[in-house]
C-alpha positions in Angstrom: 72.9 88.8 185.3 76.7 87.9 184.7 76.1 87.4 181.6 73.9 90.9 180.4 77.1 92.4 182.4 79.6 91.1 180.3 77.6 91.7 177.2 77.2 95.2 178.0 80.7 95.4 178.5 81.9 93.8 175.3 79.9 96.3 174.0 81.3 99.6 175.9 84.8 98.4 175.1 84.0 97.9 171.3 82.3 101.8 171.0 85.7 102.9 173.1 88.1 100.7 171.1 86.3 101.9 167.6 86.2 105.6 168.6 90.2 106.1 169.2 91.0 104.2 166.3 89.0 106.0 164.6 89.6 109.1 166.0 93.2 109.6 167.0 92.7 110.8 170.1 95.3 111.4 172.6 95.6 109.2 176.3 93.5 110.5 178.6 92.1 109.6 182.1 88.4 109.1 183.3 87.6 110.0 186.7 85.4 108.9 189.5 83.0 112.1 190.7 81.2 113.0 193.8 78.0 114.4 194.5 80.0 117.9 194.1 81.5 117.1 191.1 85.2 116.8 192.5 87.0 113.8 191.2 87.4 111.2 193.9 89.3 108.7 192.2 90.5 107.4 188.8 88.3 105.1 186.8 90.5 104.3 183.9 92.9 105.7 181.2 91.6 105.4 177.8 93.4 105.8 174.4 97.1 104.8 175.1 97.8 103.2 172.0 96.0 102.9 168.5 95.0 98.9 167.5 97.3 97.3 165.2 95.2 95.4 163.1 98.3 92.6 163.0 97.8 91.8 166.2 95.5 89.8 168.7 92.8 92.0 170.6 92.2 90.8 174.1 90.5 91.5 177.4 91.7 90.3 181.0 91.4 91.2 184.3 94.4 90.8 186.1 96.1 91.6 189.4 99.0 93.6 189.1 102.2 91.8 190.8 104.6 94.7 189.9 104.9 98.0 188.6 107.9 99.2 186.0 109.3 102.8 186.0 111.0 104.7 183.1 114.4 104.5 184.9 114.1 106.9 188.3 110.5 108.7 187.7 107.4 107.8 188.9 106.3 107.4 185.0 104.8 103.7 184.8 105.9 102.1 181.5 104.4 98.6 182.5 103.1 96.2 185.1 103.2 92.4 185.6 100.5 90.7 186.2 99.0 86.9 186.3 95.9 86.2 183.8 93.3 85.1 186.2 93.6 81.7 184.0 96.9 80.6 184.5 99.5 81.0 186.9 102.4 82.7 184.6 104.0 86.7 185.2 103.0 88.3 182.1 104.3 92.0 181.4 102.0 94.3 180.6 103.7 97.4 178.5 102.7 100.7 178.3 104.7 101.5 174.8 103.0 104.7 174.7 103.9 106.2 178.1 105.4 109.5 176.8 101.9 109.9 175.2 100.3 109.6 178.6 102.1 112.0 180.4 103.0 114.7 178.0 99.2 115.2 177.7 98.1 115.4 181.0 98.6 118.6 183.7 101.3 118.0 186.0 98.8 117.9 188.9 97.4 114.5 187.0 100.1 113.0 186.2 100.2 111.3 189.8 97.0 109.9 189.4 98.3 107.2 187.0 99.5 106.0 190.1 96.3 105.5 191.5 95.1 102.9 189.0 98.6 101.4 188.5 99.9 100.3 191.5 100.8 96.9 193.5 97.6 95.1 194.2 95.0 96.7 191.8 92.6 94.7 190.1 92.2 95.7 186.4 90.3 95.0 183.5 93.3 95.5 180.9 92.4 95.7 177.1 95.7 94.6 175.0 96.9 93.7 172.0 99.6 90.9 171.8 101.7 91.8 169.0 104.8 89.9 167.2 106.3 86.6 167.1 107.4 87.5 171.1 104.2 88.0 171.9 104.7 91.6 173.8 101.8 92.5 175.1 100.5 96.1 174.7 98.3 98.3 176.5 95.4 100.1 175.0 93.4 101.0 177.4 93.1 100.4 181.2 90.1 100.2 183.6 89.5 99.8 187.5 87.7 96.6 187.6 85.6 98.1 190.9 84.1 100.7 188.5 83.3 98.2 186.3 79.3 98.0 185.8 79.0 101.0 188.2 
């Protein structure tokens, strides 16, 4: 069953990862609905950066550790996190945060917060990019709305 799971997720993340390459689209982010269709929580923010074909694809789920701020605001422009395979601090950058917040109503803007925060579990999709290896975000899911 674990594995048919993580097949079919390979697979969602290959249509999503294919479509805003393709596409251009702008950030957005996915909600959770109720039976009356009123959002009830935030099940991932999709299209934050294009994929540089220079760089290595990847897929983790992580725990975020810590979450950065752009200076003063509540704008997140990264997280740490350790890879569930080793035991190092990785940061996790959001290169395109402008992106993200110039595009979504003010009312939304604090429900970035909701999916980044101290403690979440996330399935991350990255690219790791230069000789630094900086690791960039490109699209971020809740891992309990995973397979749900």
């Amino acid at each position: 069953m674990k594995k048919i799971s993580a097949i079919f997720l390979t697979f969602l993340l290959t249509i999503i990862i294919c479509s805003a390459a393709v596409s251009g689209q702008k950030p957005k982010i996915v909600y959770k609905y109720d039976n009356f269709a009123q959002p009830t929580g935030v099940k991932a923010i999709i299209d934050i950066e294009e994929t540089d074909t220079q760089c290595d694809q990847r897929i983790a789920l992580i725990t975020v550790e810590e979450v950065l701020y752009e200076g003063s605001s509540e704008q997140v422009e990264g997280f740490r996190a350790k890879l569930s395979s080793d035991k190092i601090d990785y940061l996790f950058s959001i290169y395109n945060n402008k992106a993200i917040y110039e595009n979504l109503p003010n009312a939304a803007r604090r429900d970035v917060l909701q999916l980044i925060n101290k403690g979440s579990n996330l399935l991350v999709d990255y690219q790791v990019c230069g000789s630094g290896g900086f690791f960039s975000v490109r699209n971020i899911f809740s891992a309990r709305f995973v397979n749900k």
